[in-house]
C-alpha positions in Angstrom: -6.4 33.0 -17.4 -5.9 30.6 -20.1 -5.1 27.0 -18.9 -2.3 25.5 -20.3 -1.8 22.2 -21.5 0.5 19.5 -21.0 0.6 15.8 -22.7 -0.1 12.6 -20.9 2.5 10.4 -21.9 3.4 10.0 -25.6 0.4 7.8 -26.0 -1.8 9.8 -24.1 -3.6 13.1 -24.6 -3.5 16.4 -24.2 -4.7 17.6 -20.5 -4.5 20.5 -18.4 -1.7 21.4 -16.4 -3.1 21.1 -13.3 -5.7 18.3 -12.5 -8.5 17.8 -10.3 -7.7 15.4 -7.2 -11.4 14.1 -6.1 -10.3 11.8 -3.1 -11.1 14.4 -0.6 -14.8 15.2 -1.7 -15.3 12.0 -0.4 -13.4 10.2 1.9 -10.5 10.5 4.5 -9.9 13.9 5.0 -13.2 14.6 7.4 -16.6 16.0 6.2 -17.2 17.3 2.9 -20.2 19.4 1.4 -21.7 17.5 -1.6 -23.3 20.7 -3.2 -19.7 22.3 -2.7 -17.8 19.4 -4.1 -20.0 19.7 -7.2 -19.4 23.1 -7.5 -16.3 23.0 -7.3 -15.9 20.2 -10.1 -18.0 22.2 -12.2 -15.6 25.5 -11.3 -12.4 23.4 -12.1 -14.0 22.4 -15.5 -15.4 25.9 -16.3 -11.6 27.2 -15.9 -10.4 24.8 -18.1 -8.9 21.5 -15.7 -9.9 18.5 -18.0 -8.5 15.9 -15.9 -10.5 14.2 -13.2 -8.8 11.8 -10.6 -11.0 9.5 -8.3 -11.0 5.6 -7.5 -13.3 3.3 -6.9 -12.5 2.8 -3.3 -13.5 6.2 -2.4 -16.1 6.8 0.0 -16.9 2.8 -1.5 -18.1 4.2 -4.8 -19.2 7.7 -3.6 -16.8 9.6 -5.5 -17.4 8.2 -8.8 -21.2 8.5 -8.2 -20.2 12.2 -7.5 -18.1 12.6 -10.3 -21.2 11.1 -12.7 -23.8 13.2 -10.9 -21.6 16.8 -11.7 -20.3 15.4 -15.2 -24.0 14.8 -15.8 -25.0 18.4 -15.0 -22.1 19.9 -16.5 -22.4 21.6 -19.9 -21.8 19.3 -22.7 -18.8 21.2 -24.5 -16.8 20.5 -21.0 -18.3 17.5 -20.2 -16.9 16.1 -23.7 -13.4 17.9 -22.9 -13.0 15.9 -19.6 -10.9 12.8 -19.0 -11.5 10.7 -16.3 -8.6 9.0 -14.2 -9.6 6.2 -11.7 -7.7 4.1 -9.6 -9.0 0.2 -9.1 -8.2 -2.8 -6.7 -8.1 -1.5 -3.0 -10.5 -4.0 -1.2 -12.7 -2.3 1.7 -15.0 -4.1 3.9 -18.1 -2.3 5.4 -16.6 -0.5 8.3 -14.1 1.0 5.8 -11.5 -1.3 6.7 -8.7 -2.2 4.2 -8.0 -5.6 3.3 -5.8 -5.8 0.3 -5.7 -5.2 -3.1 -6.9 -7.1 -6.0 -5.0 -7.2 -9.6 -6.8 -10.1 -11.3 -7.8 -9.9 -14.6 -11.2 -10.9 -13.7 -11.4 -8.6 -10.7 -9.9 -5.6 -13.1 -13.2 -6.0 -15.5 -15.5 -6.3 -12.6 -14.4 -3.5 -11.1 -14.3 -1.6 -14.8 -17.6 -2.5 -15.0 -19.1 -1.0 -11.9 -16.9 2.0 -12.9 -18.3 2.7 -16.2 -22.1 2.3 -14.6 -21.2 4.7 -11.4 -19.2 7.2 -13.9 -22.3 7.3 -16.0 -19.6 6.8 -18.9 -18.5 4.7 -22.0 -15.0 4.9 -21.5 -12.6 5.4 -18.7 -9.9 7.4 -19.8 -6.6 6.4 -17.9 -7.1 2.8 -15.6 -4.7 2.5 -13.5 -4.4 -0.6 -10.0 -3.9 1.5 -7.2 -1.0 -0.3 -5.7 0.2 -3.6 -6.8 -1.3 -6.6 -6.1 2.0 -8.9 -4.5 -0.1 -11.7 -6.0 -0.7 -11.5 -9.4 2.6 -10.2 -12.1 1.7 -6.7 -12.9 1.8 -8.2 -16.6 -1.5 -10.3 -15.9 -3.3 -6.8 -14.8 -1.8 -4.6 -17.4 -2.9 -7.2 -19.9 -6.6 -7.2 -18.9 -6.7 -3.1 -18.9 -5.1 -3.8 -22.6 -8.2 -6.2 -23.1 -10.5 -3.6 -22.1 -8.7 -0.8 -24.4 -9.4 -3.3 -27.1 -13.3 -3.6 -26.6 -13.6 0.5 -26.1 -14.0 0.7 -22.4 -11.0 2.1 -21.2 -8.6 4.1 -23.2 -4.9 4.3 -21.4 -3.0 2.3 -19.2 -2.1 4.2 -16.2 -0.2 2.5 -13.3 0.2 3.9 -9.9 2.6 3.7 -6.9 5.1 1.1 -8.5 9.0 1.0 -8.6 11.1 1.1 -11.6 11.4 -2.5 -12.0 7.5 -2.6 -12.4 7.0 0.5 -14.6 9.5 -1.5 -17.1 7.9 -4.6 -17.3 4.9 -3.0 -17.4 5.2 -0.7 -20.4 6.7 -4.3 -22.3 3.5 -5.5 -21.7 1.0 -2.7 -23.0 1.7 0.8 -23.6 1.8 2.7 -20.6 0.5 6.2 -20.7 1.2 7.8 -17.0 2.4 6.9 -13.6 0.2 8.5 -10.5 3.0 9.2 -7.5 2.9 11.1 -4.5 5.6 14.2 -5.0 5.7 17.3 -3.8 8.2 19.2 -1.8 8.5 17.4 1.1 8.2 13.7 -1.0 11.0 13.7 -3.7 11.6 10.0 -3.5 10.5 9.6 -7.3 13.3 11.6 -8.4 16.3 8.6 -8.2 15.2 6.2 -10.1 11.5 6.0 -10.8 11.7 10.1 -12.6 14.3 8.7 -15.0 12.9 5.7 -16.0 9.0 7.4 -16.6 11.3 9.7 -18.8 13.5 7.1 -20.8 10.0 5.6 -21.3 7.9 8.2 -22.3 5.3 8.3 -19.4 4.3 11.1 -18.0 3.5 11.2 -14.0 0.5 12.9 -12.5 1.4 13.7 -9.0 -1.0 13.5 -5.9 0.2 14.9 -2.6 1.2 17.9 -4.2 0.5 20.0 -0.7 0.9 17.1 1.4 -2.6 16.7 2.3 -2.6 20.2 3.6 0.5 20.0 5.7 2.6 22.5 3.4 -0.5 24.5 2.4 0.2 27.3 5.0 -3.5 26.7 6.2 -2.6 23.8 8.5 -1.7 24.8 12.2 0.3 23.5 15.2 -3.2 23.4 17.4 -5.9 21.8 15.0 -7.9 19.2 16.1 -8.6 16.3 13.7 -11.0 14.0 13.4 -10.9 10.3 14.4 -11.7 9.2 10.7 -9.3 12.1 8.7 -6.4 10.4 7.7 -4.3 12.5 8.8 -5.1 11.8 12.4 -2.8 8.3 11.9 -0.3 9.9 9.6 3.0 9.9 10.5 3.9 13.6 9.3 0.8 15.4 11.3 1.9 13.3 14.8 4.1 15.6 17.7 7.5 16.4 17.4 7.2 15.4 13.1 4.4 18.2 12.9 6.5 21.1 14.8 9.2 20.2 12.6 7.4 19.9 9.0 5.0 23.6 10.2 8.9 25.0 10.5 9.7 23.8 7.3 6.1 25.7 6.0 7.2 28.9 7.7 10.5 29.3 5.8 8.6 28.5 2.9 6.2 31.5 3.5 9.0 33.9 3.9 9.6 33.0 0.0 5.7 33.2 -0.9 5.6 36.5 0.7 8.5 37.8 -1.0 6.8 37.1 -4.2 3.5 38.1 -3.1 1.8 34.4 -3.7 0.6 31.9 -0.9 2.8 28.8 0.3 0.4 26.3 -1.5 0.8 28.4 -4.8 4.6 28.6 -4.4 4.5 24.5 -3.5 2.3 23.9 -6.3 4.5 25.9 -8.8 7.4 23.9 -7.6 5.8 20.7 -8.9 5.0 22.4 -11.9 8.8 23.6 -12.6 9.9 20.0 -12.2 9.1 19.2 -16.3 6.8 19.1 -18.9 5.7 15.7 -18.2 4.4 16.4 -14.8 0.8 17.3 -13.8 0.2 18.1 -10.4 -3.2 17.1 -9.1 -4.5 19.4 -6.5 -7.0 18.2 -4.3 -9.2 21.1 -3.4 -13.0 20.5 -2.0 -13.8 23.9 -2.2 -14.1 27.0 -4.7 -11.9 28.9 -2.7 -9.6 26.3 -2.4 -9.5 25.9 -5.9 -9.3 29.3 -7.3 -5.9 29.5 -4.2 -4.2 26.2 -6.4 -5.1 27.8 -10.1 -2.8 30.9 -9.4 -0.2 28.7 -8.9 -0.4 28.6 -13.0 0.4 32.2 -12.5 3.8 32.0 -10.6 6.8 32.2 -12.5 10.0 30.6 -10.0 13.6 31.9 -11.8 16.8 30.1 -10.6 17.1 32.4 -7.5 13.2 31.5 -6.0 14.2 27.7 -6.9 17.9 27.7 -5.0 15.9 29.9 -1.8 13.2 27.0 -2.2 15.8 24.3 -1.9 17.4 26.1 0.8 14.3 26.1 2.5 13.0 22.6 2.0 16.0 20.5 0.9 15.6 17.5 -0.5 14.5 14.1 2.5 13.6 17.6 5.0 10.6 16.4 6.1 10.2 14.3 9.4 7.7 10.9 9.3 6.4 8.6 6.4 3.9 9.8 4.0 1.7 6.8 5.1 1.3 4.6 8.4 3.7 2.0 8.7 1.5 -1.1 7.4 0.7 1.1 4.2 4.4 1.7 3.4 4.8 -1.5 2.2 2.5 -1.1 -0.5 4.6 2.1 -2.4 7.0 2.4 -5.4 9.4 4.5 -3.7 9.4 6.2 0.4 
């Protein structure tokens, strides 16, 4: 398999279709293995995914740390061909508690500077605040990523989980490369307003979420037990009555992935990808297997007949709960 391309932005570059979401390897979704994650990185690079996505919040540094440690042992023709996304400005205390988020100009080149030393890195490829600081004008931050573009460290201003509004008075501020957004199936709120205006603009949108942390992978079921510090053990969608209903959503999806002979998270994840050039879908696998499942979605081909049985299936506002906790909704571009 050959991995196609797709451009990040107009002023960004070239990447792969599908990128590589590191969150999980981490933090939030339960245990991970560390040799695995690595492995795994190394995997996704090997089959061609040159875009990396990880923040500095997660695991408190970990993930970056991770990220170095499998950049450093990877060979140096794919090393070079990688591009590193990473999300700044969530503030964590030492229990893992959440307490904000900072978009100061100062704060954005302290935390750039830990960054770079934890990536093991000279540039950061795409810098993005990972949800707007209701403090500080998004002009102020997007300025100070525009400071560090000027002295080499970072290369693209990213911006992630903002409205419209924001996105426009962002991109008059600094060129803005790409917008990171939670869409998938079941989380189409981009698509009014926020989808257009990324378009008009000429930023492309790197989606997260992509199989709904799990819930529309077809591998999550009605009777699993979650642990006390996996996110999805407070989310909205995995609670009760909002589970059976999203599972029933999954199982008219599979009657489609069967049809076709593909899995539900390849037929999800082909979705994403049908939605336009300008979208990468990051998938968020920890594992080889889980990886090599999301790359054959590269290999799905949806006509107009698997997208209208799709819609059918999972119309658009079908899923029951918030993506996020109440307290966390507050901080998003769109529901």
């Amino acid at each position: 398999m050959t991995m196609p391309t797709r451009p990040l932005g107009t002023t960004g570059p070239q990447v792969s279709a599908l990128g590589l979401g590191c969150m999980g390897m981490s933090a939030l979704y339960g245990d991970a293995d560390r040799a695995e994650s690595i492995a795994t990185i190394h995997a996704a690079l090997d089959a061609g995914v040159t875009l990396l996505d990880t923040g500095d919040f997660y695991g408190m540094g970990h993930n970056e740390l991770l990220i170095g440690e499998a950049l450093r042992a990877a060979p140096a023709e794919l090393r070079e061909k990688a591009k590193v996304s990473v999300k700044f400005g969530a503030l964590r205390g030492p229990d893992g508690e959440w307490s904000g988020f900072d978009g100061r100009p100062a704060a954005v080149k302290n935390f750039a500077a830990y960054s770079l030393q934890r990536l093991g890195v000279d540039h950061i490829d795409v810098y993005r605040l990972s949800r707007l600081d209701p403090d500080v004008p998004i002009e102020e931050t997007v300025g100070a990523i525009a400071e560090l573009i000027e002295k080499g460290h970072v290369r693209h201003v990213g911006l992630s989980e903002v409205g419209a509004e924001t996105i426009r008075r962002a991109a008059a501020t600094a060129p803005v490369t790409d917008l990171q957004i939670e869409y998938s199936l079941i989380s189409r709120g981009i698509e009014a307003e926020i989808l257009p205006t990324t378009r008009e603009l000429g930023i492309s949108v790197t989606a997260y979420g992509v199989l709904s942390r799990g819930l529309i992978s077809g591998h999550f079921t009605r009777d699993r037990q979650l642990a006390a510090h996996d996110f999805r053990a407070h989310s909205p969608r995995f609670q009760g009555d909002n589970l059976r209903h999203n599972l029933d959503l999954v199982e008219a999806l599979r009657k489609i992935a069967e049809r076709k002979g593909v899995s539900v998270a390849q037929i999800a994840i082909a979705w994403v990808l049908s939605r336009g050039e300008d979208i990468v879908p990051l998938v968020g696998a920890r594992t080889r297997e889980r990886l090599i499942e999301s790359l054959g979605a590269l290999d799905v081909t949806l006509d107009e007949a698997d997208l209208t049985a799709i819609e059918e299936a999972v119309p658009p506002g079908a899923a029951a709960g918030d993506r996020y906790p109440a307290p966390q909704m507050a901080h998003l571009g769109t529901e």
